[in-house]
C-alpha positions in Angstrom: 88.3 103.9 113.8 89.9 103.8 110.2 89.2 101.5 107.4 91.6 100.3 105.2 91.5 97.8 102.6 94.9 96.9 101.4 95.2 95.1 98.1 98.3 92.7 97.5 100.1 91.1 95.3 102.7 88.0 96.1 104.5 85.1 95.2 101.8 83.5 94.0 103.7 80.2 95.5 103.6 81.1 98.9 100.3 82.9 99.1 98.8 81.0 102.1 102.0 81.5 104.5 101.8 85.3 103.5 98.0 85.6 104.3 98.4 84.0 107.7 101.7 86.5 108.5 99.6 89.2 107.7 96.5 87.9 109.2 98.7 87.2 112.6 99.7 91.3 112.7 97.3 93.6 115.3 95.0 96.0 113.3 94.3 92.8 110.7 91.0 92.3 111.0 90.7 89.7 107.8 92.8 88.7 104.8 91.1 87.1 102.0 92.7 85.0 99.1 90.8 86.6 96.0 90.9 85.6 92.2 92.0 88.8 89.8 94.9 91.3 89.5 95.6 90.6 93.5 95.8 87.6 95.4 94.9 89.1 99.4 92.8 91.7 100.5 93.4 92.8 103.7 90.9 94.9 105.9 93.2 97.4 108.5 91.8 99.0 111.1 93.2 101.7 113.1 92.8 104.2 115.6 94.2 107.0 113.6 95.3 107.8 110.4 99.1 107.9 111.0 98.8 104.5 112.2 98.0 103.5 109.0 101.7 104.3 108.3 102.8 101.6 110.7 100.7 98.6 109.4 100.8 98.7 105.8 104.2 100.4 104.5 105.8 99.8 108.3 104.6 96.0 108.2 102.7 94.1 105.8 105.1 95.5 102.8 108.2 94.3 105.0 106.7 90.3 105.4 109.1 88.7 102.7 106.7 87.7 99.4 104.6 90.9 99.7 105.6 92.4 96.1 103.0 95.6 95.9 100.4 96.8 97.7 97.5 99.4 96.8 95.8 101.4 99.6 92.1 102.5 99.7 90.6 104.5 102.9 86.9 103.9 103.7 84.9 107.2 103.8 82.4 105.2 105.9 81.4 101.6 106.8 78.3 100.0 105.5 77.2 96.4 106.9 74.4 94.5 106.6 74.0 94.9 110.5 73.9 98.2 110.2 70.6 98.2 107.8 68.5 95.7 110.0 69.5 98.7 112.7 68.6 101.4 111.4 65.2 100.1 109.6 64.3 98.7 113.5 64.7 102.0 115.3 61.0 102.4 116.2 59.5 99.3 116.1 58.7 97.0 119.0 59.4 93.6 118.5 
């Protein structure tokens, strides 16, 4: 599975209506409303790479009030959930 987190920027007047388009398309995991240069994050995840090409310029650019987005491709995936996994392998609980 690919990773992508997709950084937005919008109409900053209709930023709730956008989030919930975006959040509503498959391969949308989450959209968060964020203080700072953007207003959404959004996490995409995809079977393959090319797909990637569908979601983000293919879809999420196309919903009206999306002005710019900026791409970034996780390497690998890191969770909390993951940790506790990895430090239990061994022990007996």
């Amino acid at each position: 599975m690919i990773t992508a987190i997709v950084l937005i920027k919008t109409s900053v007047d209709r930023i709730p209506e956008i989030a919930e388009a975006i959040a509503a398309l498959d391969s949308v995991s989450e959209v968060f409303s964020v203080t700072g240069t953007y207003d959404l994050i959004a996490m995409v995840r995809v079977p393959r790479h090319d797909d990637l090409a569908d979601v983000i310029p293919g879809r999420i650019s196309k919903i009206p009030g999306v002005e710019a987005t900026d791409t970034h491709v996780a390497f690998r995936t890191y969770s909390q959930h993951d940790l506790e996994a990895a430090f239990a392998i061994g022990l007996e609980s």
